[in-house]
N, C-alpha and C positions, 0 to 999 in steps of 0.2 A: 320162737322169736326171742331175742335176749330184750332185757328190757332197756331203755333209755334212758337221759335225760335230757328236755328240752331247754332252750337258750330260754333266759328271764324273759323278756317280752314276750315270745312266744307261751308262754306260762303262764300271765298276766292278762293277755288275750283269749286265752281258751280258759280259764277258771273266773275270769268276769263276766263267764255267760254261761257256765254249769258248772253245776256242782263237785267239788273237788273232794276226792273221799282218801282219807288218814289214816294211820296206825297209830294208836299209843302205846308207847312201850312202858309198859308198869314193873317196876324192878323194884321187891319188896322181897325185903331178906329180916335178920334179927335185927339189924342196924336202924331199919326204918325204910322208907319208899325215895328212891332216887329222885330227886330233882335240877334242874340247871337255870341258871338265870338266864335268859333270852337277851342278846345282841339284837335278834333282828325283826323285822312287825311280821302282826300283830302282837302287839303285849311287852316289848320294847320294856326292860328292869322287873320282867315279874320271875318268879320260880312258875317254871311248868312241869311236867313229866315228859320223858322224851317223844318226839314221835315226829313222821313225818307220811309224805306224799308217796302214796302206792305207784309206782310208775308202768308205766302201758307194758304189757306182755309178762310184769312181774307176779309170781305168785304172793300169797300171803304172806306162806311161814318165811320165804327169801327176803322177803321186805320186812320185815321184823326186826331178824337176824342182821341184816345190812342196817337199818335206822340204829338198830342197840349197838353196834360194834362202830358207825359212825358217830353219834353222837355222847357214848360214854365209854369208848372203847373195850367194852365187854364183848363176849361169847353169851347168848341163851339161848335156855328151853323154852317154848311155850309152856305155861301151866295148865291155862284153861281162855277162851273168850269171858270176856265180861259181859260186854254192853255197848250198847252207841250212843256218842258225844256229839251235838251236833253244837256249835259255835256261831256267834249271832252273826248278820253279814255285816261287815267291813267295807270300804269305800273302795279297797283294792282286791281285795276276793271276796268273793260275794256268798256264797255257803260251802260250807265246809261239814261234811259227815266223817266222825271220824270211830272209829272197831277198835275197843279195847281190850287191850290183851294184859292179862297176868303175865310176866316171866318171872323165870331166876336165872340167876348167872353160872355161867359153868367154868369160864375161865377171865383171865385181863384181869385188866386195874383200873380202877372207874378212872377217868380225866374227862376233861371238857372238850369240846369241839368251839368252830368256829362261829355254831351259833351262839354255843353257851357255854363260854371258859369257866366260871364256877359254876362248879357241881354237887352235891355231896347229898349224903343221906339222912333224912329229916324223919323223927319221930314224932313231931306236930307241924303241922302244915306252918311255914311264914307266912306272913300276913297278908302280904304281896303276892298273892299265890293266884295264876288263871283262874277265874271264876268258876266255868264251867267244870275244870278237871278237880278243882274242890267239891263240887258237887254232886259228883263222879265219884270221888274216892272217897266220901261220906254215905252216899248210896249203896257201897257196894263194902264198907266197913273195913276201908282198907288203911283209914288212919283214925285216931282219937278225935281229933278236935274237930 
């Protein structure tokens, strides 16, 4: 089965009644750990790490790969699983589980996408940074501060 993606409302209606499960793509190289500022909810002006929505029939590592090379236009490898992220619920999605993955990059050139036109790589978290994925990448010792 190739995987999909469903029209917004159709999205909005099936994940305000179950659980919607994620990828974060963790791109930590010498530079520091990728981040993008968020265009669109939830978290609308913060730095997050990339990541998005596993879509029906996709496997893992394709959904990785497709999130990384859409949202920063890179190529990666998995390195290792991390952990799981879960996100408080929202007024328009309701829980969110999300599977953290380490990569690195194998080819491209970071840039931004349409969620998140600046991008770039941080060796301490800004301050404005997703709550949870700072909490995330302090548990798992992937940034200083």
């Amino acid at each position: 089965m190739k995987p999909h993606k469903i029209p917004h409302s159709e999205f909005i209606s099936i994940y305000s009644r179950v659980p919607r499960l994620c990828l974060e793509v963790i791109i930590k190289t010498k530079e520091g750990i990728v981040l993008s500022k968020r265009l669109i909810p939830p978290y609308i002006g913060y730095w997050h790490t990339p990541g998005g929505t596993l879509l029906y029939g996709e496997k893992i590592q394709d959904a990785i790969k497709r999130i990384a090379k859409e949202e920063t236009g890179m190529d990666v490898k998995v390195v290792k699983f991390l952990g799981i992220l879960e996100y408080p619920i929202f007024k328009s999605l309701n829980h969110t589980i999300s599977l953290g993955f380490l990569v690195k990059p194998t080819s491209g050139e970071l840039r931004g996408s349409d969620q998140g036109k600046d991008i770039q790589y941080f060796k301490k978290l800004p301050t404005k940074t997703v709550r949870p994925q700072v909490e995330f990448l302090r548990k798992y010792r992937l940034i200083n501060n």
